[in-house]
C-alpha positions, 0 to 999 in steps of 0.5 A: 155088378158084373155085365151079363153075356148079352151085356157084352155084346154076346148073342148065343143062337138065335132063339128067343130068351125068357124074361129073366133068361133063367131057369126060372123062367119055367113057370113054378120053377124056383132056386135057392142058395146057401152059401159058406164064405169063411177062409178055407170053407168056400161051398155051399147048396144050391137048390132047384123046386120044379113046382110049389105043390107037395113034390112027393105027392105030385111027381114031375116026369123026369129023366138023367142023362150020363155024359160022363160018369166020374160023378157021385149023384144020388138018385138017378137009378130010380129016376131013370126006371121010373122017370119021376122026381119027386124032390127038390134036385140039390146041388152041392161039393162032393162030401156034402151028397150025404148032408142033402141026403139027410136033408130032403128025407127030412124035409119030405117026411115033414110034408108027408106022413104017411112015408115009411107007415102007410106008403114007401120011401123017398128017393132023394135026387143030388147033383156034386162037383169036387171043390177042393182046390178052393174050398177044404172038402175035409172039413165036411163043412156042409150041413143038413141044416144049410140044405134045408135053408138053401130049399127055404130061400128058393125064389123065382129070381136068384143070383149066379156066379160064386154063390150056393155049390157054385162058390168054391168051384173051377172053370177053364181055369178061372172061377167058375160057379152057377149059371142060367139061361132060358129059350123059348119054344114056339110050337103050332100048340103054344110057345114054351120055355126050356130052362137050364142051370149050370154048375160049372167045375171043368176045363182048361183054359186053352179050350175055353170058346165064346161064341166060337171064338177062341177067347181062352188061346188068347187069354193064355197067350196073354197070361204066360201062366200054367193052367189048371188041368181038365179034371173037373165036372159039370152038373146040368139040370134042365127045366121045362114046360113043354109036355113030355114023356120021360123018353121024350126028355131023356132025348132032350137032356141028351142034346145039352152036350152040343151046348157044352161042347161049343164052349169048348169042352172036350168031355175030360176022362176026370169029368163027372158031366150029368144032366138031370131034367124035368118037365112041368107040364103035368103031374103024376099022383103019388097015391093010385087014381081009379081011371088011368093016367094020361097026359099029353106029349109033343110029337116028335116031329116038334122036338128039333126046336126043344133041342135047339133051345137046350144046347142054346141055353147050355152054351150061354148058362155056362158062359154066365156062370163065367161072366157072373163069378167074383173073386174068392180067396179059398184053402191055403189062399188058392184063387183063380182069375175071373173072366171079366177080371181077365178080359178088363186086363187084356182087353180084345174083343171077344168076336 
């Protein structure tokens, strides 16, 4: 098993981690996978649930942020207008956006009679990095029904590296996959958990930094091997109980770029760089209440910490989706070294 970020000796930042130092640890957050491991088919579905409840009927306040556009998400048009989700975020390789499209219609349908009779629809919320150098995109491997389980598995614990959407994908050169990391919050009113979870798909090796060391110079130098271009993508997707107005984490979703930034990102022209978040603290009725809605925010002088939290746990979520990767032989027998397979054979220290 492979050694965590912490386990080699790296501290990002300096607040407090959650229990699992995932996501998860926002309470009523869970994630689960779907991965394909079959030659050229290296995909697969990752799938995020801010809560248990009906999500359709229970909305969360919920915001997007565009780093840069060179993405194919679903659903944020009307997540920013009116600053709700109400679906499970999925994530998952480019051509597979159609087959969660599918999939969370039908799974809020099943949940919700009344769409398209006596209420509207449902605007189902997708994230997607380009996995084709490893994984044969062509083949559309992705199904509803992978989705569907993908949903069905989420749990409050879960693995990271090359599984779920992040099986077939890049980062700085080397395999790349989903990552986590959580920071806690602690406010005069309470202590709260800021969540984040990575699908990592871009850089160049060269640019690659651990804790503001330059790992991937050192690496490359190491290598004398051509590396990959930056033209991939990263899908950020933070998680949080503090509460909050749409504008509030909109603001928060904002700050992860200082977490990816100090990996050493330089925000490429061909990079699709998304953030989408959600804040748990309270739920909006689907169906109109007689009294109006209320409920409560941060002031804004309390949100320093929030993005100090996001940007750490950015930087580390990223570093883990590194660290956690394994091997995988993909389309036409492609592969990329892993960090930890790298570092064992050039060994120096990382600080």
């Amino acid at each position: 098993m492979n050694k965590t970020t912490r386990q080699q000796g790296i501290t990002i930042g300096g607040m407090p981690i959650g229990e699992r130092n995932q996501i998860t640890d926002v309470p009523g957050v869970t994630v689960g996978h779907y991965t394909l491991n079959n030659n050229r088919i290296q995909t697969g579905v990752t799938a995020i649930l801010p809560h248990q409840d009906n999500l359709f009927q229970n909305k969360t306040v919920a915001s997007a942020h565009v780093i840069n556009g060179f993405g194919k998400t679903a659903g944020t048009i009307q997540l920013e207008e009116l600053g709700t989700l109400e679906t499970p975020i999925v994530l998952t390789n480019t051509f597979g956006v159609g087959a969660a499209y599918d999939a969370l219609v039908t799974y809020t349908l099943e949940r919700n009679p009344e769409i398209g009779r006596t209420t509207g629809t449902v605007n189902p919320v997708i994230g997607e990095c380009n996995d084709m150098f490893m994984n044969d995109i062509r083949e559309q491997a992705v199904t509803k029904e992978h989705v569907l389980q993908a949903i069905d598995h989420a749990k409050d614990h879960f693995e990271e590296g090359c599984v779920g959407a992040g099986r077939g994908m890049l980062c700085y050169s080397l395999k790349g996959g989903v990552g986590s990391s959580s920071r806690k919050v602690e406010l005069t009113h309470g202590t709260y958990t800021v969540g984040v979870l990575t699908l990592t798909n871009f850089g160049k090796l060269s640019d690659l930094r651990i804790d503001g060391y330059a790992v991937g110079q050192k690496l490359k130098a190491c290598m004398e091997a051509e590396e990959e271009k930056d033209r991939g993508s990263i899908m950020i997707v933070v998680a949080t109980d503090l509460p909050l107005s749409d504008r509030q984490l909109k603001r928060i979703c904002k700050r992860s770029v200082t977490g990816l930034s100090r990996t050493g990102s330089m925000i490429g022209n061909g990079s699709g760089d998304v953030v989408l978040g959600f804040s748990t603290a309270s739920t909006i009725p689907h169906e109109k209440p007689e009294e109006a809605i209320s409920h409560p925010t941060i002031h804004e002088e309390d949100i320093d910490e929030a993005f100090r939290a996001v940007g750490e746990a950015t930087e580390e979520s990223i570093l883990e989706s590194l660290f956690q990767a394994t091997p995988v032989i993909g389309r036409d027998n492609h592969q990329r070294p892993t960090l930890t397979d790298l570092l064992e054979s050039y060994p120096f220290k990382l600080k």
